[in-house]
C-alpha angles and dihedrals in degrees: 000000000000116000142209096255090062089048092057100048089050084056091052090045086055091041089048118026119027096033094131096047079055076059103046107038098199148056136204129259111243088208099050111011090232110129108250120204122255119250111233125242107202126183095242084223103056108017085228115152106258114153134031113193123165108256121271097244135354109181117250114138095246081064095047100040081053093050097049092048088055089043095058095041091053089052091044090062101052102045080059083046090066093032083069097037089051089048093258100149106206091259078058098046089061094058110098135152092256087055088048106106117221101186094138135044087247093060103037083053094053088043084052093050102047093048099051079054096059089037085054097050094056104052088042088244104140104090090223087297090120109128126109134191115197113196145175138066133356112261094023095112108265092135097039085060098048101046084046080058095054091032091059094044091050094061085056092066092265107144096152097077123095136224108198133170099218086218094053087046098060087043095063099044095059088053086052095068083068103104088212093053114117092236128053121229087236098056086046091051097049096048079061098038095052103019097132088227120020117202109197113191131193090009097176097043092096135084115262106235126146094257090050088052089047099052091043081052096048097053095038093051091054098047093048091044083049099039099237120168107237132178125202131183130189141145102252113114124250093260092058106055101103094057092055102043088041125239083283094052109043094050095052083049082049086065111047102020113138089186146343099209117197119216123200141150136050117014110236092227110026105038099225121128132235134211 
């Protein structure tokens, strides 16, 4: 609430201070040099003059060049903002379907695949068949397509997807038994639990141990009982799926799979090619 008191040093400040702006009644645009009329400050009482302030905007294209840069930067950062938030690291964030290169059949077909995915998941057009394995060799361009996948939905608005590498996850969820770790093992089950679309990366770069089966287990079952697209790469071949989901898990996969897409060929990074 805003008192009179308030109201009545605003009133010395225009009596003091800014007496010759009272004067003047303008002031000039630093983008175009035209004088631009003052915006009126009134006590909401009384009606008595008490503030002059330069308008907000005015119009000139120097004005609006400068809005719509700031515009654009403030939107910029916070689209960064949800890249972090989804698990998009700043190299991620810079996969996207138009960087994917599609110099070969093999790679045009897993760009088509993916998109009609995303496509799918947006017009709500998958029939609860939205789960995709990605397999094959390391450096082949798994991860640059799924994160193409998040990065394009992001852009859509959509800040309630996650982008996990399963390594760094179950990492986190054994510091979390600490009872002195930041983040509690709860709140990191359930990102993973409810997350609208689930990107796992790197799926098979960890260690098979019981625990590790069981929390696999435990993410995959409640995102099949609640029908959540999830994604998953890893550098298993097809064949051997089942081996590394476990029986549970691969015929639940069975069941609501949209593709399993193969990657071969030259590693982006490395050079070497695979068969």
């Amino acid at each position: 609430m805003i008192t009179h008191s308030f109201w009545e040093e605003q009133k010395y400040k225009l009596e003091t201070h800014y007496s010759e702006l009272v004067q003047e009644k303008t002031w000039t645009c630093k983008y175009c040099g035209r004088p631009v009329a003052p915006k009126e400050i009134r006590d909401p009482n009384t009606d008595e003059l008490i503030l002059l302030v330069p308008a907000e905007q005015h119009g000139c294209a120097g004005e609006t060049a400068h809005l719509e840069a700031q515009a654009a930067e403030l939107a910029k950062t916070e689209l960064a903002t949800v890249r972090a938030w989804v698990g998009l690291s700043p190299k991620l964030a810079t996969c996207t379907f138009n960087s994917y290169k599609t110099n070969t059949p093999d790679r045009n077909r897993q760009k088509a695949v993916m998109w009609s995915f995303v496509h799918g998941l947006i017009e709500k057009q998958l029939d609860g068949h939205n789960w995709v394995v990605m397999c094959g060799p390391c450096g082949t361009g798994k991860t640059h397509l799924a994160a193409a996948v998040l990065n394009h939905l992001v852009t859509l608005g959509a800040h309630k997807s996650l982008f996990v590498s399963w390594v760094d996850y179950l990492n986190r969820i054994k510091a979390s038994f600490d009872p002195q770790s930041p983040e509690r093992t709860g709140d990191l089950r359930r990102r993973l639990h409810s997350a609208k679309l689930l990107i796992i990366d790197d799926l098979d770069k960890v260690k098979v141990t019981d625990w590790a089966r069981e929390t696999l287990y435990d993410v995959l079952n409640r995102r099949y009982d609640r029908n959540l697209a999830t994604v998953m790469t890893c550098n298993a071949q097809a064949s051997d799926l089942m081996t590394l989901l476990g029986a549970p898990n691969f015929d639940r996969f069975c069941e609501v799979q949209y593709a399993v897409v193969e990657f071969k060929g030259k590693s982006y990074r490395s050079g070497i090619t695979y068969d």
